[in-house]
C-alpha positions as CSV (number, residue, x, y, z in Angstrom):
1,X,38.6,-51.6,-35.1
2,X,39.9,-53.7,-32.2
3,X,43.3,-55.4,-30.8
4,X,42.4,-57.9,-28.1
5,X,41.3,-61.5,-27.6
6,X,37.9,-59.5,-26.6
7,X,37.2,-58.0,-29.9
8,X,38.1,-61.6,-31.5
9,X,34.8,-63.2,-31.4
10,X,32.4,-60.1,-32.4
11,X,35.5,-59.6,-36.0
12,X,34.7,-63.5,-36.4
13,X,30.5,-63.1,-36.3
14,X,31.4,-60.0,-39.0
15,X,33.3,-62.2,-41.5
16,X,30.6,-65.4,-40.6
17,X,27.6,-62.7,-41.4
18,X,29.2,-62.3,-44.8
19,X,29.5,-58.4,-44.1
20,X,32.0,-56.3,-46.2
21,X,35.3,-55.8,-44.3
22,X,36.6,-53.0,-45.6
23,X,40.1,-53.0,-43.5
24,X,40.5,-53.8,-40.1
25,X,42.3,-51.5,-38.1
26,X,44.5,-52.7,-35.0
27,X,47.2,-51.6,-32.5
28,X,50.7,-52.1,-34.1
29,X,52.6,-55.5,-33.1
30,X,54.3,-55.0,-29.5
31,X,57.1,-57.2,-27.9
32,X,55.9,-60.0,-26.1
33,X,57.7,-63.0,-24.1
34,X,60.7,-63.5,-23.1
35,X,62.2,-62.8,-26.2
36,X,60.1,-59.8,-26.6
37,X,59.9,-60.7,-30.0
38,X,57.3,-58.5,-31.6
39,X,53.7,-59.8,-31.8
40,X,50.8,-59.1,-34.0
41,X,47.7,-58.2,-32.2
42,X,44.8,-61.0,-31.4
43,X,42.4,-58.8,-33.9
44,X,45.3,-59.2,-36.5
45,X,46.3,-62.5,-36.2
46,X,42.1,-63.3,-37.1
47,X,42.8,-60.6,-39.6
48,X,45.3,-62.1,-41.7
49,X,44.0,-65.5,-41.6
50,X,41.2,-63.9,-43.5
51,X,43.2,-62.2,-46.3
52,X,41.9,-58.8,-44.7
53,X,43.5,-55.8,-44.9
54,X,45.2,-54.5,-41.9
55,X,45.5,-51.2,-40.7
56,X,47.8,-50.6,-37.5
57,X,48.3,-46.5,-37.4
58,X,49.9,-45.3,-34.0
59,X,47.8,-42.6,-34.2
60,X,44.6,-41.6,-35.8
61,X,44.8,-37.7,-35.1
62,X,46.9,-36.7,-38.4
63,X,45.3,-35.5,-41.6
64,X,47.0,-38.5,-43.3
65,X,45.3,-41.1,-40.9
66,X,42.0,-39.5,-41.1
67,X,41.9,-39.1,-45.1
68,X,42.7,-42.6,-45.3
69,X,40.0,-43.6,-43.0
70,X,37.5,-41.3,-45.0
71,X,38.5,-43.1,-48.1
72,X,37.2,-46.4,-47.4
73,X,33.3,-45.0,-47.8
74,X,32.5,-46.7,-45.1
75,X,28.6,-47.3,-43.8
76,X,29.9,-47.9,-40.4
77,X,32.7,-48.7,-38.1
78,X,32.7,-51.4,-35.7
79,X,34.4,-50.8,-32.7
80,X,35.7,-53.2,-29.8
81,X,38.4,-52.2,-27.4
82,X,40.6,-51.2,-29.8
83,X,43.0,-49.0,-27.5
84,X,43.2,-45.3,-29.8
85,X,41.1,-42.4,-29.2
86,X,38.7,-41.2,-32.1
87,X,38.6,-38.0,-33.1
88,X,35.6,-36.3,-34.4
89,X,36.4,-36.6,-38.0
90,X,37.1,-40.4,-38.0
91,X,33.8,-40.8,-35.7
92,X,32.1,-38.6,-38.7
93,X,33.4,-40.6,-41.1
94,X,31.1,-43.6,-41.9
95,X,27.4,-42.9,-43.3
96,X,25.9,-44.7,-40.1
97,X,28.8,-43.8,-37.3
98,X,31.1,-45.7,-35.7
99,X,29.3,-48.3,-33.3
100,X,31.1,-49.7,-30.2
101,X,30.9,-52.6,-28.0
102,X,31.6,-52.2,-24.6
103,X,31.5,-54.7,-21.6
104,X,29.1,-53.1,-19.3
105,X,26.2,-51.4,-18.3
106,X,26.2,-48.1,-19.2
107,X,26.7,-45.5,-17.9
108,X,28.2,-47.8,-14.8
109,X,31.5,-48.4,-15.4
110,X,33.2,-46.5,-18.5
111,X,36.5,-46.3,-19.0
112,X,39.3,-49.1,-19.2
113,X,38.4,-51.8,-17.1
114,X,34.7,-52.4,-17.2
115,X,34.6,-56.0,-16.9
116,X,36.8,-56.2,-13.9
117,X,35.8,-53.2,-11.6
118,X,31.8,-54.6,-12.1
119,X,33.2,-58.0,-10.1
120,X,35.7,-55.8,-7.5
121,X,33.0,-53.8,-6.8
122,X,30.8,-57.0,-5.9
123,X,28.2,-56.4,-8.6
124,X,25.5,-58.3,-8.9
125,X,25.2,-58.1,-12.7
126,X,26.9,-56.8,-15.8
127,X,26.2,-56.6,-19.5
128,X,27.4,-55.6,-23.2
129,X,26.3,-52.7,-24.7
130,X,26.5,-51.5,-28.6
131,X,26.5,-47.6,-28.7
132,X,26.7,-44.8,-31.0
133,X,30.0,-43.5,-30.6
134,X,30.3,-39.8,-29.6
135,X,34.1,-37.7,-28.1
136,X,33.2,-38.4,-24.8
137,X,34.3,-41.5,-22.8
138,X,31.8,-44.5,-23.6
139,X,28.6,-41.1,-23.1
140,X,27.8,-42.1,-26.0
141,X,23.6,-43.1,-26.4
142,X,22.8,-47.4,-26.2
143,X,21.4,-49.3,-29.6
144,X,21.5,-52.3,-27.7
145,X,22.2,-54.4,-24.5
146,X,22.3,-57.7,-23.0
147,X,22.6,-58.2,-19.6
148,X,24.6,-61.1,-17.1
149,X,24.7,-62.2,-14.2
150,X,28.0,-62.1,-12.0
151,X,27.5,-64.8,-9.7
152,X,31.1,-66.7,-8.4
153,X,32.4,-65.8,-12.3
154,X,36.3,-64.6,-12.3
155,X,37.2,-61.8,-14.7
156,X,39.2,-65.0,-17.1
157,X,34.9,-66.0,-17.2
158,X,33.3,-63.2,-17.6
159,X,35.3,-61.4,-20.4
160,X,34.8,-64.7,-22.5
161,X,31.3,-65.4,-21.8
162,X,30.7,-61.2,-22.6
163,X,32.8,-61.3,-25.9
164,X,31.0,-63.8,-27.3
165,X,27.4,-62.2,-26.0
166,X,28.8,-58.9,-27.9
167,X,29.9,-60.5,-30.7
168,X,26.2,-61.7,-31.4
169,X,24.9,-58.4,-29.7
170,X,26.9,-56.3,-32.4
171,X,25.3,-58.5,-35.6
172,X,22.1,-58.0,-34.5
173,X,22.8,-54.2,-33.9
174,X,23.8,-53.8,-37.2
175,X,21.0,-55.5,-39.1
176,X,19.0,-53.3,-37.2
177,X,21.0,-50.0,-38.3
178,X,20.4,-51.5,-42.1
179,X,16.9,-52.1,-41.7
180,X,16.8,-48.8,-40.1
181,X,14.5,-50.3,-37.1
182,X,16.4,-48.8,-34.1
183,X,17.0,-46.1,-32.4
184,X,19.5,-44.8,-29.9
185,X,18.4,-43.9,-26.1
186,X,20.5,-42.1,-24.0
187,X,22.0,-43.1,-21.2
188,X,20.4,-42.9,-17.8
189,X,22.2,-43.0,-13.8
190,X,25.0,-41.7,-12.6
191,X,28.0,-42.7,-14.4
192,X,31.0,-44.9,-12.8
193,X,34.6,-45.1,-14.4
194,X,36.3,-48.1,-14.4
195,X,39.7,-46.7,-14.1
196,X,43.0,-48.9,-15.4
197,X,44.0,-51.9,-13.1
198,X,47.2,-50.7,-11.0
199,X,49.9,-53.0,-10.4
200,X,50.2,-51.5,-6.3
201,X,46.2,-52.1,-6.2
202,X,46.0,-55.9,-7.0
203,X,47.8,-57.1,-3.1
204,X,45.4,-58.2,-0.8
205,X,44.5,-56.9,2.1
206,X,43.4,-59.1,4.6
207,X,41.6,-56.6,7.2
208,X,39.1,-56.1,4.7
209,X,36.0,-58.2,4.9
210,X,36.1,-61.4,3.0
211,X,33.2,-60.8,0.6
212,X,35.5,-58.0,-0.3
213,X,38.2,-59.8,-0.6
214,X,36.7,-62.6,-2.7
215,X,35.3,-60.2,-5.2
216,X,39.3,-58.6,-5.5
217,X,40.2,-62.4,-5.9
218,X,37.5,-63.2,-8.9
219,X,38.0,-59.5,-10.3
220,X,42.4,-60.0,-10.5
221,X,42.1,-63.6,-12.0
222,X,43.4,-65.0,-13.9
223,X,45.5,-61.6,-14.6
224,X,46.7,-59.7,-13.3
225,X,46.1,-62.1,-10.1
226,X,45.3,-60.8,-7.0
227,X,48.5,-61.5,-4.3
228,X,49.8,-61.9,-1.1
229,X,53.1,-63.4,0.8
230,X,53.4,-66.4,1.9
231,X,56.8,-67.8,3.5
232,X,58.5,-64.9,2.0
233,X,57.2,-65.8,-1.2
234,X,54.6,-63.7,-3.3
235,X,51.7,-66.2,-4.3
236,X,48.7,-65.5,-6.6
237,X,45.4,-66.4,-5.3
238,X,43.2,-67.4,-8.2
239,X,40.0,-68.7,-6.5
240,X,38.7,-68.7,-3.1
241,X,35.5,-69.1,-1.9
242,X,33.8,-68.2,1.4
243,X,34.6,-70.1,4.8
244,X,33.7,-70.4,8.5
245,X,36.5,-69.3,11.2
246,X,37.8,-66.2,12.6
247,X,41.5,-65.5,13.5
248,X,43.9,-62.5,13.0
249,X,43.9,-61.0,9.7
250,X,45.5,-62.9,7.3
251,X,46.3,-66.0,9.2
252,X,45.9,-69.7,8.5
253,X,43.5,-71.2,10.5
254,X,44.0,-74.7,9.7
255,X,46.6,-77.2,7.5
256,X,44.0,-76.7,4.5
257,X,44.5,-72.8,3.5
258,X,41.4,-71.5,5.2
259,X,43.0,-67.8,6.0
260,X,41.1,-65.5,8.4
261,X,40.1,-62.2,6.8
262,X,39.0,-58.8,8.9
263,X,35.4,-60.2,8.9
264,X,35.0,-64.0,7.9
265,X,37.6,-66.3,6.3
266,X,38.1,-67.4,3.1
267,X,39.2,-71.3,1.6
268,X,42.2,-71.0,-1.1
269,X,41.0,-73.2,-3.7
270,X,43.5,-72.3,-6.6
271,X,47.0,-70.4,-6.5
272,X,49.9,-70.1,-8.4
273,X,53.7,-69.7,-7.4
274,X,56.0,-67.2,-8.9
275,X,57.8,-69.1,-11.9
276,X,54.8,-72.0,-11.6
277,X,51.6,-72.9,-13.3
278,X,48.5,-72.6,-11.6
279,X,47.5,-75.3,-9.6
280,X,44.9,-76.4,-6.8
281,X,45.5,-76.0,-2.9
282,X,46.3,-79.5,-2.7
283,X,48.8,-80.1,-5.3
284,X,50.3,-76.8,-3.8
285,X,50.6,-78.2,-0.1
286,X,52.3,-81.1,-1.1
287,X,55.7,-78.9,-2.0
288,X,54.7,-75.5,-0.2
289,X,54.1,-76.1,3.6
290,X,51.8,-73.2,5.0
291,X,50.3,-74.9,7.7
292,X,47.8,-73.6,11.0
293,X,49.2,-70.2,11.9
294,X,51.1,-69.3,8.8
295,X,50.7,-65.7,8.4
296,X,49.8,-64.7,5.1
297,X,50.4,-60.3,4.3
């Protein structure tokens, strides 16, 4: 049970494992592009290149939906970001539960956007956990973790390099689950929530302190991209990293896009223009002048 590019590499280690896939259940196509031509999900796309069955039910609160679920006599359901609450019958369902992997440390950071929050927040590490899945938001108790290190990552590193840590996390969870060699601990701490990414929150704002700053920078990229205005232009900032130099808040203090923050500066290493491609500071100085004393806001 999963839709995005995240849950792609832990369905792959499933069908590599030789495990029996008894249907794969994903968020219905949505409209995508320009065209907004509708667009199987990631999860599905993996799906049908397998000759597996797919299962894409707007809803898995009905009777219908839940008798169907019951019906595949499961031993357990893997689940990865897949986007629809689980009612108590479904979790119920399979012999062993429904298992799910989530991108961090538990119980820091539930909710929507795990991965990202952990590098706003300016965490020093993060992980994967497999739990047992209970009604409650990710309270279920850990089976398993792995834990990473944040470092400079963006959020574009991080969710790859923790996909693919889950993916093998998860297959070892469940051949412990057959062999019946583990057992659930509860979680311990006081729990964060990592609350949906906000279009309004991802602007900079250059009072802060540039530690800050550079963590909202890593967190937003490469999307939703954390912006600002330049020349009355709105410009993504994809990578930074920390400089020397004060000034006023948000202004260029050279011709090389070192931009004073409330404490510190930053260097602009990687940005992209509405309607461009990404590209490095350089190749965007050469058509997009924002020399010493450009105001950026």
């Amino acid at each position: 049970m999963g839709t995005p590019d995240f849950a792609v590499p832990t369905l792959a280690a499933l069908i590599a494992q030789g495990h029996e896939i008894a249907a794969v259940y994903t968020q219905p196509p949505r409209p995508k592009g320009r065209g907004l031509a509708s667009e199987p999900s990631p999860v599905a796309k993996l799906a049908r290149a397998n000759k597996l069955e797919i299962r894409d039910p707007v809803s898995l609160k009905n009777a219908e939906a839940q008798a169907a679920f019951a019906a595949l006599d499961l031993d357990v359901a893997v689940v990865v970001a897949y986007g629809l609450l689980l009612p108590k019958p479904i979790l119920d369902a399979p012999r062993l539960g429904c298992v799910n992997l989530h991108g961090s440390l538990l119980p820091r950071w539930r909710g929507a956007a795990p991965i990202q929050r952990a590098i706003m927040a300016g965490d020093a590490e993060t992980g994967v956990m497999a739990m047992q899945m209970q009604e409650g938001l990710d309270t279920g108790p850990v089976l398993m973790a792995e834990r990473v290190a944040i470092g400079r990552k963006t959020y574009g590193d991080l969710h790859n390099e923790l996909s693919h840590l889950g993916a093998d996390l998860m297959v070892r969870t469940l051949a412990a689950l057959e062999r019946g060699s583990i057992e659930a601990q509860p979680q311990t701490g006081e729990p964060t929530y990592a609350k949906k990414i906000l279009k309004e929150e991802a602007r900079i704002g250059w009072t802060k302190p540039a530690r800050e700053i550079d963590s909202h920078i890593r967190g937003l990229s490469p999307s939703p991209g954390a912006w600002t205005e330049a020349n009355g232009e709105r410009l993504k900032i994809l990578y930074a990293e920390p400089a020397t130099g004060s000034g006023a808040p948000g202004e260029a203090l050279d011709d090389q896009l070192t931009i004073a923050c409330g404490d510190g500066a930053l260097k602009l290493l990687r940005l992209q223009r509405a309607g461009r491609a990404p590209m490095n500071a350089e190749e965007l100085l050469r058509g997009f002048q924002l020399p010493r004393g450009t105001k950026l806001v």
